[in-house]
mmCIF file of the N, C-alpha and C atoms, coordinates in Angstrom:
data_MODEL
# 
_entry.id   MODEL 
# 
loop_
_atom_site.group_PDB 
_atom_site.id 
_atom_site.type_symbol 
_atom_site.label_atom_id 
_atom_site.label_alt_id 
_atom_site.label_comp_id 
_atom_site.label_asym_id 
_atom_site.label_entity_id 
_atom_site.label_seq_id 
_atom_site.pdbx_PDB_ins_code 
_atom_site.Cartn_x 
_atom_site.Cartn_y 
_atom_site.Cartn_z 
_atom_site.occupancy 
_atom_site.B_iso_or_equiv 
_atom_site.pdbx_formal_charge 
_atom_site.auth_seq_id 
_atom_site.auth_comp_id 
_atom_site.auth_asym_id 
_atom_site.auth_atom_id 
_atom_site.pdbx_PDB_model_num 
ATOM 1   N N  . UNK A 1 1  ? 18.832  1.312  -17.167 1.00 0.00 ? 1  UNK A N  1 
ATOM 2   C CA . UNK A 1 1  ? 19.564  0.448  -16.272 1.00 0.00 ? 1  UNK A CA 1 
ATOM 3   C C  . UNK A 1 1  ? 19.033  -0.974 -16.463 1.00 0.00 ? 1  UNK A C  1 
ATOM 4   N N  . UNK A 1 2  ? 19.845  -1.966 -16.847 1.00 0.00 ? 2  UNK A N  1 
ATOM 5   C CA . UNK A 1 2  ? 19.528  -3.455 -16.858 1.00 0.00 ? 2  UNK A CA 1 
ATOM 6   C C  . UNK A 1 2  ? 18.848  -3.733 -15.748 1.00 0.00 ? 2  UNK A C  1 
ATOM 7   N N  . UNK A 1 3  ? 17.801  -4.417 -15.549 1.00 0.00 ? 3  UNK A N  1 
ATOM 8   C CA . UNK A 1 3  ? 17.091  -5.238 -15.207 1.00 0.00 ? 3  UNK A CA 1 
ATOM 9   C C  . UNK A 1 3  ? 17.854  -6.141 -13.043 1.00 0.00 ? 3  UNK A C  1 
ATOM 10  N N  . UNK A 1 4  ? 19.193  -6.631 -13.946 1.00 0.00 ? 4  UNK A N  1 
ATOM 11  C CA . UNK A 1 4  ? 19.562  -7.343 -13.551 1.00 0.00 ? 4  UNK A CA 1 
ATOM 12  C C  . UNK A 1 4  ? 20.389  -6.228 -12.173 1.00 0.00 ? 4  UNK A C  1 
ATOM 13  N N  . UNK A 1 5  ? 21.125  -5.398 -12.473 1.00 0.00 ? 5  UNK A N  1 
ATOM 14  C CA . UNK A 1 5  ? 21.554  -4.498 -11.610 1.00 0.00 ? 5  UNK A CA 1 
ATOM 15  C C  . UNK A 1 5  ? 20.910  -3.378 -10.988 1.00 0.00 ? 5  UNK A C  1 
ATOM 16  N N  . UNK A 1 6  ? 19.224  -3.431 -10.708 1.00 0.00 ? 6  UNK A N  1 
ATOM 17  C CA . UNK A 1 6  ? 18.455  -2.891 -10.438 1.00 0.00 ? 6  UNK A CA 1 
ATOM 18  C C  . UNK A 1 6  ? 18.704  -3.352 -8.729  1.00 0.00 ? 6  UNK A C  1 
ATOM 19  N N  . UNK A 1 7  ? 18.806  -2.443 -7.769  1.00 0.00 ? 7  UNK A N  1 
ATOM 20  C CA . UNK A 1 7  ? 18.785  -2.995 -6.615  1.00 0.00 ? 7  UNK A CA 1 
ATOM 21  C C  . UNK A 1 7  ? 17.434  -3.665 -5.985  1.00 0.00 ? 7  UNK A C  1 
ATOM 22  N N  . UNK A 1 8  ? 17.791  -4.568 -5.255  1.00 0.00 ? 8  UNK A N  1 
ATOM 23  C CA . UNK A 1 8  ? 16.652  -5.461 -4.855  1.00 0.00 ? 8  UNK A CA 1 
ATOM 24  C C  . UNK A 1 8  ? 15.912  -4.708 -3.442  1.00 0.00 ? 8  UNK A C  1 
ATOM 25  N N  . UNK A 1 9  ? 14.511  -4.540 -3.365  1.00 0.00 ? 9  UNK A N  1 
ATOM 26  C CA . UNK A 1 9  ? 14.033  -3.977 -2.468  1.00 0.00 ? 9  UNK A CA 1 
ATOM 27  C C  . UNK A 1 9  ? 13.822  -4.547 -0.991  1.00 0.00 ? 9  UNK A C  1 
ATOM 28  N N  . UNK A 1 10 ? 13.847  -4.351 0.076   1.00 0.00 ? 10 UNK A N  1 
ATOM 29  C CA . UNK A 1 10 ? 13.717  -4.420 1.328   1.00 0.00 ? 10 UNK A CA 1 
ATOM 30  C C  . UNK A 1 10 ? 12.476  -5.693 1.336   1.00 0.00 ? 10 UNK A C  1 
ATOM 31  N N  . UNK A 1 11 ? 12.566  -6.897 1.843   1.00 0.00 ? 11 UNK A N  1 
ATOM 32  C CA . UNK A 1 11 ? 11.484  -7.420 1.961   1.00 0.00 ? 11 UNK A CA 1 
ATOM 33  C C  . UNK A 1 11 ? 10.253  -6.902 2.705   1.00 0.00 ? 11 UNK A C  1 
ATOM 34  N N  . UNK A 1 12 ? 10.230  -5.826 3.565   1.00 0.00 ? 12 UNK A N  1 
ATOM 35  C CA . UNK A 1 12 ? 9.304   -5.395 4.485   1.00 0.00 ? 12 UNK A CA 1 
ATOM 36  C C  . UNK A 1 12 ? 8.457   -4.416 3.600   1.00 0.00 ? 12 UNK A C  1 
ATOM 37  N N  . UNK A 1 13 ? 9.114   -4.085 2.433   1.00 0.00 ? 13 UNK A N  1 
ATOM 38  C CA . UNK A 1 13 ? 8.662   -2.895 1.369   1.00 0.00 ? 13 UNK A CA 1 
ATOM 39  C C  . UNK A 1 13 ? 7.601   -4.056 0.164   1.00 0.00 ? 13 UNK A C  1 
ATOM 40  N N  . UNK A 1 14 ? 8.602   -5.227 0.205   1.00 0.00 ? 14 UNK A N  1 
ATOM 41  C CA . UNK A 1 14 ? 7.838   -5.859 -0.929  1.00 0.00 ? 14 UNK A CA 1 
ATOM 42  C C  . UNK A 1 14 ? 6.582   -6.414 -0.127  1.00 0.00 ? 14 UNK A C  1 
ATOM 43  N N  . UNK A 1 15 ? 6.656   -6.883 0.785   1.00 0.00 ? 15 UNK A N  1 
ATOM 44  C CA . UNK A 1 15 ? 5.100   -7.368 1.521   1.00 0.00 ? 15 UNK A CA 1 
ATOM 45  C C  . UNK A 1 15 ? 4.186   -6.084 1.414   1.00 0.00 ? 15 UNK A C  1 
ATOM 46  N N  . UNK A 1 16 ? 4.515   -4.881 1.707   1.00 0.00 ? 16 UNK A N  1 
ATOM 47  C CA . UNK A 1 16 ? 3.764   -4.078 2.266   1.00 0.00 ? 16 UNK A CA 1 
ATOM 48  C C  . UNK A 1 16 ? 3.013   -3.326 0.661   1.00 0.00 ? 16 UNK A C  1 
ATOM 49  N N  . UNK A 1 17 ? 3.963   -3.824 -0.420  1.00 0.00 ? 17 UNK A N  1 
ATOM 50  C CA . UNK A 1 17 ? 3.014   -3.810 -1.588  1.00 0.00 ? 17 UNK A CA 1 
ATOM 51  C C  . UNK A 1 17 ? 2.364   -5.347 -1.833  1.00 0.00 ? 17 UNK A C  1 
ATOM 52  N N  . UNK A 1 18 ? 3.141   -6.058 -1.208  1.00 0.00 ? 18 UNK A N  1 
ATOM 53  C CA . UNK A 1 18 ? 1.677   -7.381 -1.705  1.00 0.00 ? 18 UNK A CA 1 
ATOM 54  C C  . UNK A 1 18 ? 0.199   -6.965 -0.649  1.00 0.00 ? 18 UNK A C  1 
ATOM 55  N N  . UNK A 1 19 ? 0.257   -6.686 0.351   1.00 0.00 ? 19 UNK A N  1 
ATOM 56  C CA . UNK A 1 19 ? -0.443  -6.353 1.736   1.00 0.00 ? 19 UNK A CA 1 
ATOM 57  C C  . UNK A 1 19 ? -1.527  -5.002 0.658   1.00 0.00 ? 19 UNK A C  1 
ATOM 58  N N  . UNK A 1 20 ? -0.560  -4.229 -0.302  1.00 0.00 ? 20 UNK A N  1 
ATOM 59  C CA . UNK A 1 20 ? -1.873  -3.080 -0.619  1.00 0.00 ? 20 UNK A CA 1 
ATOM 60  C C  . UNK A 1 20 ? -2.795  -3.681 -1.471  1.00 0.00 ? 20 UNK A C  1 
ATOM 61  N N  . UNK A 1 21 ? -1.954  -4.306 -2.314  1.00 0.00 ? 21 UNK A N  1 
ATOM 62  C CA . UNK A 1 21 ? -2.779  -4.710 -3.278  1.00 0.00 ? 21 UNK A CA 1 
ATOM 63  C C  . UNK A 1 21 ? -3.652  -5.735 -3.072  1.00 0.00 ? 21 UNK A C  1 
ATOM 64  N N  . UNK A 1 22 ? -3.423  -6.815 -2.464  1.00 0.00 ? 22 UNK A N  1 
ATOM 65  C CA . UNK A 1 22 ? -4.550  -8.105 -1.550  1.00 0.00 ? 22 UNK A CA 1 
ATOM 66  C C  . UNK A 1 22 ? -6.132  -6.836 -1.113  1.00 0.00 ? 22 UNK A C  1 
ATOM 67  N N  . UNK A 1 23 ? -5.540  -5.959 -0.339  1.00 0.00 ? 23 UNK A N  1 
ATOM 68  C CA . UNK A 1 23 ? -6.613  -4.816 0.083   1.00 0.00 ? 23 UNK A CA 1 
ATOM 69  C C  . UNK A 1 23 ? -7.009  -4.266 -0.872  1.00 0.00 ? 23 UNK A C  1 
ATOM 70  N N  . UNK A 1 24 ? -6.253  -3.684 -1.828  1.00 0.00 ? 24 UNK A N  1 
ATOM 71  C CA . UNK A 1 24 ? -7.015  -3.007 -3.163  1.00 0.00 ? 24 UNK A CA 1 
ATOM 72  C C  . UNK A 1 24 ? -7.959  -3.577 -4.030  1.00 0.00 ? 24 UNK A C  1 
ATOM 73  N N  . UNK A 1 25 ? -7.346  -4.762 -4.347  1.00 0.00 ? 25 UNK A N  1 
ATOM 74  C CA . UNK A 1 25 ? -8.074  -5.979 -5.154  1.00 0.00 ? 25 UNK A CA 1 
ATOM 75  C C  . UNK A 1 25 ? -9.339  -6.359 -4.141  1.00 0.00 ? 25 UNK A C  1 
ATOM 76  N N  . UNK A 1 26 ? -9.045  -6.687 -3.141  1.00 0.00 ? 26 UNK A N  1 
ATOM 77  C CA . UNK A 1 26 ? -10.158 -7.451 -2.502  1.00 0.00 ? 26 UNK A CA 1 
ATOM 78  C C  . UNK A 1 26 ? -10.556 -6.712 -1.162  1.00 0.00 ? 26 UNK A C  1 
ATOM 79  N N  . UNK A 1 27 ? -12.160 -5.579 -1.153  1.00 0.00 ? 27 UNK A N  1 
ATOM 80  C CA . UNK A 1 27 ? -12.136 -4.926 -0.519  1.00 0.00 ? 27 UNK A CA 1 
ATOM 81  C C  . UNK A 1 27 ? -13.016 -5.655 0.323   1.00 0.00 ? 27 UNK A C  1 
ATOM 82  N N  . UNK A 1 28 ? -13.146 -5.162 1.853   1.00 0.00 ? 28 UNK A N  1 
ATOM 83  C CA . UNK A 1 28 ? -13.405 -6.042 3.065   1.00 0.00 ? 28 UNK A CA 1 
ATOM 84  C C  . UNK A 1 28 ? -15.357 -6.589 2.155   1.00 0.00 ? 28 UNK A C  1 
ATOM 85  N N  . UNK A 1 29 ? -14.902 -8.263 2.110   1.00 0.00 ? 29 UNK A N  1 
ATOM 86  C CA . UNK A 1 29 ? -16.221 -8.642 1.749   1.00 0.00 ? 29 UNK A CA 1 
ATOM 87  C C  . UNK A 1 29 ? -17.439 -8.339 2.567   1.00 0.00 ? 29 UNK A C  1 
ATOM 88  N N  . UNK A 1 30 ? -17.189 -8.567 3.687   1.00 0.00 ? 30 UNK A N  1 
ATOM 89  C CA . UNK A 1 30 ? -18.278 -8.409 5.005   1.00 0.00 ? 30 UNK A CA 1 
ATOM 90  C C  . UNK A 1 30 ? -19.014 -6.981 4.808   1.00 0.00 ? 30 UNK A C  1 
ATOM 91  N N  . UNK A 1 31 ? -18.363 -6.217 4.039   1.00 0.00 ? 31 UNK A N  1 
ATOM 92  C CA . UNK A 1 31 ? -19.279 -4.768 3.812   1.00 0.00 ? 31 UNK A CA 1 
ATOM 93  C C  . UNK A 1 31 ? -20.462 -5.637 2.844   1.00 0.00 ? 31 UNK A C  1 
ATOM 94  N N  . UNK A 1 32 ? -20.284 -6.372 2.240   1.00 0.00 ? 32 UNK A N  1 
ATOM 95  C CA . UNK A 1 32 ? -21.519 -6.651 0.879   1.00 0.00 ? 32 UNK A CA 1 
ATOM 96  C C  . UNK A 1 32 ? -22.395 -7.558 1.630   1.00 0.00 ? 32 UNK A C  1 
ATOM 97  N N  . UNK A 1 33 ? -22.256 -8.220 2.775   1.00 0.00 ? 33 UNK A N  1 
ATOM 98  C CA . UNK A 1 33 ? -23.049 -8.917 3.654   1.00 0.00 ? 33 UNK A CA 1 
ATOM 99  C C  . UNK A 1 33 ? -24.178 -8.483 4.678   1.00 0.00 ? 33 UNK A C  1 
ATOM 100 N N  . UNK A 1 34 ? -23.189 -7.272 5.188   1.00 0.00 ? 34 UNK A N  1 
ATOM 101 C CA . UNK A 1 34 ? -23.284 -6.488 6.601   1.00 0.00 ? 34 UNK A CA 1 
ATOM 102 C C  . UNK A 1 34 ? -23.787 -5.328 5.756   1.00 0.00 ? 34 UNK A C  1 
ATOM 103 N N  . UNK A 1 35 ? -25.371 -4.939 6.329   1.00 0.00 ? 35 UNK A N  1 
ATOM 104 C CA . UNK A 1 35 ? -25.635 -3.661 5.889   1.00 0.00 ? 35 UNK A CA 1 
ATOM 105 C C  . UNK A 1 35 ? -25.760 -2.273 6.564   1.00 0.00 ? 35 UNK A C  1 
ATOM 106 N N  . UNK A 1 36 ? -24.694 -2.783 8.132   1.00 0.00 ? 36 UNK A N  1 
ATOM 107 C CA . UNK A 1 36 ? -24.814 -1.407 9.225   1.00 0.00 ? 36 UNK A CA 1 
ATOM 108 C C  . UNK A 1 36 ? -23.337 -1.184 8.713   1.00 0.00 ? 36 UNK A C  1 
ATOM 109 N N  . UNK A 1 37 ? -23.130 0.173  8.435   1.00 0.00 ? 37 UNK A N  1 
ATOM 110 C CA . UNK A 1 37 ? -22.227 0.892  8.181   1.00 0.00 ? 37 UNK A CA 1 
ATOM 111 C C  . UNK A 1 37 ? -21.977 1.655  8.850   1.00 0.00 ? 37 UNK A C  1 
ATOM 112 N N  . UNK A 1 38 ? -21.493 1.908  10.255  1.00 0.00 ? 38 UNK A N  1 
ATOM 113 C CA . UNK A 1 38 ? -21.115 3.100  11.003  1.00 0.00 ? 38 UNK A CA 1 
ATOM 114 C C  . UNK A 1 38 ? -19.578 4.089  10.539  1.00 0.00 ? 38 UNK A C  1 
ATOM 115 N N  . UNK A 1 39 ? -20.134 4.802  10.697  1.00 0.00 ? 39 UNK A N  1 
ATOM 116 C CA . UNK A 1 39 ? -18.995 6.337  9.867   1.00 0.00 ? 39 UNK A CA 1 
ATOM 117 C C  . UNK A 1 39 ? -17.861 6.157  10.751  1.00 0.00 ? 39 UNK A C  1 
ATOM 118 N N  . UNK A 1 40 ? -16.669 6.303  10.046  1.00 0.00 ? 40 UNK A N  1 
ATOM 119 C CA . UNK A 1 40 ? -15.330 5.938  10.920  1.00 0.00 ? 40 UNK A CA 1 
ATOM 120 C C  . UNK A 1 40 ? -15.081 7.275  10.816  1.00 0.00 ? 40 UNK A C  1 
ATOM 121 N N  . UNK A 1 41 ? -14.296 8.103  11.333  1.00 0.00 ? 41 UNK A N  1 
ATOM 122 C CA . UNK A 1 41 ? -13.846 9.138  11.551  1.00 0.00 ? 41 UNK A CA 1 
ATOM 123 C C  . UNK A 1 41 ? -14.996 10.193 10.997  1.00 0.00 ? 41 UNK A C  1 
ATOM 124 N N  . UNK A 1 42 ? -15.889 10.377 11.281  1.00 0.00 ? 42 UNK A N  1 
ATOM 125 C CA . UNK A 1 42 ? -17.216 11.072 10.516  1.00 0.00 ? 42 UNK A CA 1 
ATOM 126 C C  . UNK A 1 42 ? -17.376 10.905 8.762   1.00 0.00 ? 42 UNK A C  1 
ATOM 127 N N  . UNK A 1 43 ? -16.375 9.952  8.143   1.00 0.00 ? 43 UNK A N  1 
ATOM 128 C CA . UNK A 1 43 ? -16.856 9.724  7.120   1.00 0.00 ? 43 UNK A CA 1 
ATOM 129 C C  . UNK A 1 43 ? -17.333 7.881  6.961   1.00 0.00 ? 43 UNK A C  1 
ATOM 130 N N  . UNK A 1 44 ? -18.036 7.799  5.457   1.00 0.00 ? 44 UNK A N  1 
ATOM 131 C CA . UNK A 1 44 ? -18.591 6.682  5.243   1.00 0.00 ? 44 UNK A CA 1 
ATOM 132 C C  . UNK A 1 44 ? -17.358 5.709  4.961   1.00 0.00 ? 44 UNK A C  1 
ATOM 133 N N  . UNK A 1 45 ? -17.621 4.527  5.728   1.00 0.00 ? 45 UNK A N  1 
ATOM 134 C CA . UNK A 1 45 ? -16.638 3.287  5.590   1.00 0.00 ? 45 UNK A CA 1 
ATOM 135 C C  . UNK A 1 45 ? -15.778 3.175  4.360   1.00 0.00 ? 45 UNK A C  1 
ATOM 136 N N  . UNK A 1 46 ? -16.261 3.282  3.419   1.00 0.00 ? 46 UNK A N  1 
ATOM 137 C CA . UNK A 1 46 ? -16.021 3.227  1.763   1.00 0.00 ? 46 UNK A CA 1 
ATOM 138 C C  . UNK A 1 46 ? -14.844 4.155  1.359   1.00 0.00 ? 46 UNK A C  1 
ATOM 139 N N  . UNK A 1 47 ? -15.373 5.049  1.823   1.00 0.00 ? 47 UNK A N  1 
ATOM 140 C CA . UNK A 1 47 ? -14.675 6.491  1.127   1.00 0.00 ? 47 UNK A CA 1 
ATOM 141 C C  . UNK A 1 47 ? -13.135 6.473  2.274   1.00 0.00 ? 47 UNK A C  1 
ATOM 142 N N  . UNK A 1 48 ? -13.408 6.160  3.976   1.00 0.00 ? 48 UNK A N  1 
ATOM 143 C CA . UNK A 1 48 ? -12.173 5.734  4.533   1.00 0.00 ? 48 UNK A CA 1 
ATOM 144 C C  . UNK A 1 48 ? -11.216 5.020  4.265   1.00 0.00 ? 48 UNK A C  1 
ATOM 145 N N  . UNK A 1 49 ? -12.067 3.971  3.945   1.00 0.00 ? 49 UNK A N  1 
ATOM 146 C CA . UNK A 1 49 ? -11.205 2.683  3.184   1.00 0.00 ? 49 UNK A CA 1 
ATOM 147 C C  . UNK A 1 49 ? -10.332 2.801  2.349   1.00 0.00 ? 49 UNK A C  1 
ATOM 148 N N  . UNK A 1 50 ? -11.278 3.629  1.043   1.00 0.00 ? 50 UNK A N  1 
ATOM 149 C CA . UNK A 1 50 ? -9.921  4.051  -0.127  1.00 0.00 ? 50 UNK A CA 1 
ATOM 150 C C  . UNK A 1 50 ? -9.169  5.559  0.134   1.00 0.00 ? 50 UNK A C  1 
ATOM 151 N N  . UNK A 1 51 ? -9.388  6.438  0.742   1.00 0.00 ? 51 UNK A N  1 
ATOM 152 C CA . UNK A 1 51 ? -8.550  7.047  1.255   1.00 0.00 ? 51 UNK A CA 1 
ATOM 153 C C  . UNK A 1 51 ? -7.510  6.763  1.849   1.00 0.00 ? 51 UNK A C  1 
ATOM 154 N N  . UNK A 1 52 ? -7.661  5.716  3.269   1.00 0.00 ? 52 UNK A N  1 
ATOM 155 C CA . UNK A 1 52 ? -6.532  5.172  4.135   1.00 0.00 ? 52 UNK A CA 1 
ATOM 156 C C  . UNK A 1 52 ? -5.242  4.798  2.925   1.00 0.00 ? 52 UNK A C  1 
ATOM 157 N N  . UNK A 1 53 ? -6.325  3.310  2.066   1.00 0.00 ? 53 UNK A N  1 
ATOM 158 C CA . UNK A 1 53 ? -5.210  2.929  1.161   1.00 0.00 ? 53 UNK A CA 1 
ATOM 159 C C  . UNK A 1 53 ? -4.584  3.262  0.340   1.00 0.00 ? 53 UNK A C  1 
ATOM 160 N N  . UNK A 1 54 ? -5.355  4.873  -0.034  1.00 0.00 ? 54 UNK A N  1 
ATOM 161 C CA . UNK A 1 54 ? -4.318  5.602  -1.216  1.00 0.00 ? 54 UNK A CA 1 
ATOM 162 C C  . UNK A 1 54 ? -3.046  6.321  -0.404  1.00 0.00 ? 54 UNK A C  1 
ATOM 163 N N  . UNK A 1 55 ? -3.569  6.440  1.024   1.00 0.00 ? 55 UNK A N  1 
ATOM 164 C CA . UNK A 1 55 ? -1.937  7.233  1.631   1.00 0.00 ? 55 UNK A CA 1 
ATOM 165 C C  . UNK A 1 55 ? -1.095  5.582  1.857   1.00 0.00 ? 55 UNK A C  1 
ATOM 166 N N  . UNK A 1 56 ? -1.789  4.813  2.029   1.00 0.00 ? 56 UNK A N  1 
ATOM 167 C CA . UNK A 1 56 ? -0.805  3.656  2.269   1.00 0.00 ? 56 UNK A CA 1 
ATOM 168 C C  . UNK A 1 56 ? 0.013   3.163  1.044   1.00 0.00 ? 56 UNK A C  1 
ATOM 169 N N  . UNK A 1 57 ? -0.528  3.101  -0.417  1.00 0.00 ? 57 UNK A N  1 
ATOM 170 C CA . UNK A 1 57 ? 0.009   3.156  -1.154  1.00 0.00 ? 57 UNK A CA 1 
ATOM 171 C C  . UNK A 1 57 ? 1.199   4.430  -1.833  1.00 0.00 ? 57 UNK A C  1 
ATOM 172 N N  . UNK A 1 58 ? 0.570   5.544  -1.611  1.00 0.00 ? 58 UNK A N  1 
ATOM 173 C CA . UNK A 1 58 ? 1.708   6.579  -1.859  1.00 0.00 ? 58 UNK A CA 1 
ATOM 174 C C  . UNK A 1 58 ? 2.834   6.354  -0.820  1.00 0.00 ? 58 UNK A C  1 
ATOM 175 N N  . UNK A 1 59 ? 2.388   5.894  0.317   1.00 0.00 ? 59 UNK A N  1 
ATOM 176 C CA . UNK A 1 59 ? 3.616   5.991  1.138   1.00 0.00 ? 59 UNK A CA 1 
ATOM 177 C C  . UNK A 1 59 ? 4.704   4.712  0.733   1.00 0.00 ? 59 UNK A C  1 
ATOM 178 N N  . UNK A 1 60 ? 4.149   3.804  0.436   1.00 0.00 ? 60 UNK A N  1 
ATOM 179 C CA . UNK A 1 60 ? 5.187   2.506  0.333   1.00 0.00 ? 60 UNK A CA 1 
ATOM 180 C C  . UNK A 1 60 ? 5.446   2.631  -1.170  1.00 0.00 ? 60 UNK A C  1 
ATOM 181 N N  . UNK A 1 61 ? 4.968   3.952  -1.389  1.00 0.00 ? 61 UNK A N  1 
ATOM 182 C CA . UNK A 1 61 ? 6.264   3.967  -3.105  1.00 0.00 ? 61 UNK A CA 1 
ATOM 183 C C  . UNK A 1 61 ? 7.565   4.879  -3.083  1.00 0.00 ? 61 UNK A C  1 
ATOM 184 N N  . UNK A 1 62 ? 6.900   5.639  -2.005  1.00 0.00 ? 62 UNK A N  1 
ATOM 185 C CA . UNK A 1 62 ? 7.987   6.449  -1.450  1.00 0.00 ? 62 UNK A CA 1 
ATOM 186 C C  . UNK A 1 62 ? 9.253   5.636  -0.543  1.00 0.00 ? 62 UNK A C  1 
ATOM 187 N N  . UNK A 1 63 ? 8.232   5.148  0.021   1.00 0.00 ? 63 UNK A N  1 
ATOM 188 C CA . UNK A 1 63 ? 9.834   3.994  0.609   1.00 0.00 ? 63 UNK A CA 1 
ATOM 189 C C  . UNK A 1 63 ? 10.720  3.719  0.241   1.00 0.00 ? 63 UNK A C  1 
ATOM 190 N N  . UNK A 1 64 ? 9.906   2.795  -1.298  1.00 0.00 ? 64 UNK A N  1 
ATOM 191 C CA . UNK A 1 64 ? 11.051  1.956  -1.910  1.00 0.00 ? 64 UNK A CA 1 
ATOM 192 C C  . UNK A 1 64 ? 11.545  3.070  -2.886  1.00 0.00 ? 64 UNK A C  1 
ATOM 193 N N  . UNK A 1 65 ? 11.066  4.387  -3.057  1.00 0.00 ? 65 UNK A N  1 
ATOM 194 C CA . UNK A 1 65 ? 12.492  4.836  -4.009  1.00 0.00 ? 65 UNK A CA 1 
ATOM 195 C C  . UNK A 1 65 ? 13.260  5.846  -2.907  1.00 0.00 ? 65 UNK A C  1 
ATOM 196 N N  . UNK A 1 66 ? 13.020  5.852  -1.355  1.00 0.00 ? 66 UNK A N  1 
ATOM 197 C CA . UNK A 1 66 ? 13.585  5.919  -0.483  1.00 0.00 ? 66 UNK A CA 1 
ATOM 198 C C  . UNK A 1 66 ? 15.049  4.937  -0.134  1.00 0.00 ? 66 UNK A C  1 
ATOM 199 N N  . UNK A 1 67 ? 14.388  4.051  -0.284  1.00 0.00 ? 67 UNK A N  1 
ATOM 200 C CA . UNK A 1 67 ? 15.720  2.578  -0.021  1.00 0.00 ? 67 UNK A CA 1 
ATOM 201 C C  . UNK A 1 67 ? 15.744  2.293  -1.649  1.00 0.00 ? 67 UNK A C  1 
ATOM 202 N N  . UNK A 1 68 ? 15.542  2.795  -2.707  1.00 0.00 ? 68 UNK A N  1 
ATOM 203 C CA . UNK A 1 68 ? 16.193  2.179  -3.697  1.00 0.00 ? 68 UNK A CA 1 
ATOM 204 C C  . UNK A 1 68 ? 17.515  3.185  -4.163  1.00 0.00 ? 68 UNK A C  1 
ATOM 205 N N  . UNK A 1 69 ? 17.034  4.216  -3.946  1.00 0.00 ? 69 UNK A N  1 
ATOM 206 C CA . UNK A 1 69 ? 18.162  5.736  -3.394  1.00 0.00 ? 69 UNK A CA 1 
ATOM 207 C C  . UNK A 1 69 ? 19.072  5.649  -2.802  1.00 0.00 ? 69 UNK A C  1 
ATOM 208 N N  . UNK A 1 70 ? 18.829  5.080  -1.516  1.00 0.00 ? 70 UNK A N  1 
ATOM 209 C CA . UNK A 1 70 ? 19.885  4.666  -0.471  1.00 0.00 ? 70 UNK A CA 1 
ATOM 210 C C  . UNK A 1 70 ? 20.877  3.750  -0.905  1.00 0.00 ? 70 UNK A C  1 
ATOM 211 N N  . UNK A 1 71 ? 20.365  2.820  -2.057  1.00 0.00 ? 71 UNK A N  1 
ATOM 212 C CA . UNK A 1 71 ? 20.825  1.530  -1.945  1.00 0.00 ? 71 UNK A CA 1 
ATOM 213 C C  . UNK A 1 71 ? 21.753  2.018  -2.996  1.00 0.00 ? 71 UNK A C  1 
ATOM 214 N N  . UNK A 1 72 ? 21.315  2.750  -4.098  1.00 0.00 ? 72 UNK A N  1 
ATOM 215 C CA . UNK A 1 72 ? 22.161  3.699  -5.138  1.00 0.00 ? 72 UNK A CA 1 
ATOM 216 C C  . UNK A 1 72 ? 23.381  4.378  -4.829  1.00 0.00 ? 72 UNK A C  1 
ATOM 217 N N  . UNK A 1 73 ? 22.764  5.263  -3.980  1.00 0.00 ? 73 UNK A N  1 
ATOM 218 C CA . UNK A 1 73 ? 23.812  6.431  -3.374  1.00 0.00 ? 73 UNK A CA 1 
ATOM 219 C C  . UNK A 1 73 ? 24.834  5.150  -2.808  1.00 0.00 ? 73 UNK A C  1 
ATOM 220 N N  . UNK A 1 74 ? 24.828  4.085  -1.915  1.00 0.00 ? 74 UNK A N  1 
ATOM 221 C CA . UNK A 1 74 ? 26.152  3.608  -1.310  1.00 0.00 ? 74 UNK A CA 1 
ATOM 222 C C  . UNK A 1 74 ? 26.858  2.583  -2.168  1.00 0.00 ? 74 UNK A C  1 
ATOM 223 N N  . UNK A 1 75 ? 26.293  2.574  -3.223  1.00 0.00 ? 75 UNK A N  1 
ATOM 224 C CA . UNK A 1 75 ? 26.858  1.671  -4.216  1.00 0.00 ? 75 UNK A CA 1 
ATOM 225 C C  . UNK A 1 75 ? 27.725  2.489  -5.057  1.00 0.00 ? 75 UNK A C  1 
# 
């Protein structure tokens, strides 16, 4: 499929991949400062962190081929 007739995604979908990746790329600095680490849900900060963001990322890929589907199917 050309490029050009690719449907355009939901702006709330495209932030929410600029929003993962800002977080992916740049993980909270204040951990490399701050050396009290209290366990968030009984695990270590770290391991929450990239957990949270790997369901946040699987989920906002699902979105957009959620609404890129949608946008297919009514076209």
């Amino acid at each position: 499929m050309p490029l050009a007739t690719l449907p355009r995604l939901p702006a709330s979908i495209r932030w929410w991949f600029l929003l993962n990746a800002l977080l992916l790329l740049l993980p909270p600095v204040h951990w490399l400062v701050n050396d009290h680490r209290a366990p968030i849900l009984g695990l270590p900060p770290t391991l929450f962190y990239f957990l949270a963001l790997s369901v946040s990322v699987a989920a906002s890929v699902v979105a957009a081929y959620v609404a890129e589907y949608g946008e297919a199917g009514r076209g």
